[in-house]
C-alpha positions in Angstrom: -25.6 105.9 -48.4 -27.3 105.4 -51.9 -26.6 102.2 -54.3 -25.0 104.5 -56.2 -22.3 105.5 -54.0 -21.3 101.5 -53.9 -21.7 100.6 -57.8 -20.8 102.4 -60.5 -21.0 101.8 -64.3 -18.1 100.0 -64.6 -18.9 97.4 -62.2 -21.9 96.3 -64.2 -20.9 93.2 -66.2 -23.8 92.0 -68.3 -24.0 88.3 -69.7 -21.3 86.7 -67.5 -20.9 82.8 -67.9 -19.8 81.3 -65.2 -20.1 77.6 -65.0 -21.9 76.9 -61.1 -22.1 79.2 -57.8 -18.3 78.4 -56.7 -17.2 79.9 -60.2 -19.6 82.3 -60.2 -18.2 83.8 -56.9 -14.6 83.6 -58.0 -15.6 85.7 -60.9 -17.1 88.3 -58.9 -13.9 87.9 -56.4 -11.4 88.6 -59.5 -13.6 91.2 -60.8 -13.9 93.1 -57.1 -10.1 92.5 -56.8 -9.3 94.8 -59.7 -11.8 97.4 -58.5 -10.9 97.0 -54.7 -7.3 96.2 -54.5 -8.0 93.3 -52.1 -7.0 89.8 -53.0 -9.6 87.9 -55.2 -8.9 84.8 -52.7 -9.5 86.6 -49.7 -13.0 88.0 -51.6 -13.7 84.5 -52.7 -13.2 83.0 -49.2 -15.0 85.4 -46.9 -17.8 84.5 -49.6 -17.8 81.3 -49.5 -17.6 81.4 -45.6 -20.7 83.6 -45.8 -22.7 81.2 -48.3 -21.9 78.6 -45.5 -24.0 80.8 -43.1 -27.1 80.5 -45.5 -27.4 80.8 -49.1 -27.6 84.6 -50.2 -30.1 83.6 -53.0 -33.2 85.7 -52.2 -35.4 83.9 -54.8 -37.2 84.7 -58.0 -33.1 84.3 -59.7 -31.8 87.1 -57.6 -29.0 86.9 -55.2 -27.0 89.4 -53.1 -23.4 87.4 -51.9 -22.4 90.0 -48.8 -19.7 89.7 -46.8 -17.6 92.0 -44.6 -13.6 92.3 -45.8 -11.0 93.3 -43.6 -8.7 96.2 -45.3 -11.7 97.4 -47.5 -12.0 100.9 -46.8 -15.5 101.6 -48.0 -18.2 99.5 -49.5 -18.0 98.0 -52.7 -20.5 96.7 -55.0 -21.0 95.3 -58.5 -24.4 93.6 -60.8 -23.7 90.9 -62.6 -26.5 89.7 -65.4 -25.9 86.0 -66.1 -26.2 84.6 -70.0 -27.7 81.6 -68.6 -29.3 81.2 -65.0 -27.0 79.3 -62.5 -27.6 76.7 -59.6 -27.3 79.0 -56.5 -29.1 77.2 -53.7 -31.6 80.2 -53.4 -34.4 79.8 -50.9 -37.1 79.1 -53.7 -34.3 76.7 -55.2 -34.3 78.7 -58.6 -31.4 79.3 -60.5 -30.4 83.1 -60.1 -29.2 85.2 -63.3 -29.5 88.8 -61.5 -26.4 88.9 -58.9 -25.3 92.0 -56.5 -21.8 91.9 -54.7 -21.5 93.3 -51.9 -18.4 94.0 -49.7 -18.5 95.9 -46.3 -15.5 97.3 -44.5 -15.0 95.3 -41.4 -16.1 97.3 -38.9 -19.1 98.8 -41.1 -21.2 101.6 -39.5 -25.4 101.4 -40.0 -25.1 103.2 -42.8 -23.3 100.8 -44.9 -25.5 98.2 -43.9 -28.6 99.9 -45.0 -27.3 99.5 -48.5 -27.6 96.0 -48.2 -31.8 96.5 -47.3 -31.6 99.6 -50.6 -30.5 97.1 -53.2 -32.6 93.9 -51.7 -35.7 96.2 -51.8 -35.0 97.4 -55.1 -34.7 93.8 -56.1 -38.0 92.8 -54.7 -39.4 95.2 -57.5 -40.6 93.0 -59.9 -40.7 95.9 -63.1 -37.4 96.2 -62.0 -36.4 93.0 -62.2 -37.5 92.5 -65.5 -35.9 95.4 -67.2 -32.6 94.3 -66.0 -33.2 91.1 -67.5 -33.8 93.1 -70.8 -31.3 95.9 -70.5 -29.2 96.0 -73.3 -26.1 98.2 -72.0 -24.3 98.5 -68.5 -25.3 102.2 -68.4 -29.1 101.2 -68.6 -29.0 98.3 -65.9 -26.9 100.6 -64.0 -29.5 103.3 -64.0 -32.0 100.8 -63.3 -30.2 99.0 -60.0 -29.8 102.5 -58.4 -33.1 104.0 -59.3 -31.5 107.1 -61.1 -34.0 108.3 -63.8 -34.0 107.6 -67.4 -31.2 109.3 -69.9 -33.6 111.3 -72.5 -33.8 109.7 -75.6 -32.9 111.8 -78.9 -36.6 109.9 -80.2 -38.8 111.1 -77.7 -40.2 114.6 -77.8 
């Protein structure tokens, strides 16, 4: 299973503003909800309930919130680009501004998980990381997150 096969396009929301890590999480709950079908409540509590766990904040203003969701029928994902970095108790205590939702079926197989190990590798990739910070459209972050090569550009020959 590729990153692409778990976020597309439209779940790329660039220059969110949410207003601390509990909003920030309801946000992405709503959000998933329309995309998923499952209550944004249920997403915001199984996420919360993971953040108690540990905080999913990987460093360098990254963060991957995962959780499992019972009635999701295959993964979901979306990237969220902050305006403004966020408090998100991180291990490196830096604010994040580069987020990745994930949610797993219940009873996820291997292969779902190994998505969650794709997208934290990819953001470990410090080039990477940058250029999402600077994309300026969803198609172009997209792109970037799931490491699908460049659209040609009508200016280069």
């Amino acid at each position: 299973m590729e990153i692409s096969d778990v976020i597309s396009v439209e779940d790329v929301v660039l220059d969110l503003q949410p207003e601390g890590k509990t909003r920030l999480l309801k946000a992405l709950a709503a959000h998933a909800s329309r995309r998923t079908g499952c209550p944004a409540a249920e997403i915001t509590s199984v996420l919360a309930a993971r953040e108690k766990l540990g905080s999913t904040g990987l460093g360098q203003g990254v963060a991957i919130p995962h959780a499992r969701m019972r009635g999701l029928q295959r993964p979901y994902g979306a990237f969220a680009r902050l305006a403004a970095p966020c408090p998100f108790e991180a291990i490196d205590d830096r604010d994040v501004d580069l987020v990745v939702l994930l949610l797993l079926p219940e009873a996820s197989p291997q292969e779902h998980l190994n998505v969650l190990a794709k997208i934290a590798r990819r953001l470990r990739d410090a080039e990477v990381v940058m250029r999402l910070r600077k994309a300026d459209n969803a198609e172009t972050a997209h792109r970037l997150l799931t490491d699908q090569p460049p659209l040609k550009s009508s200016a280069a020959a």
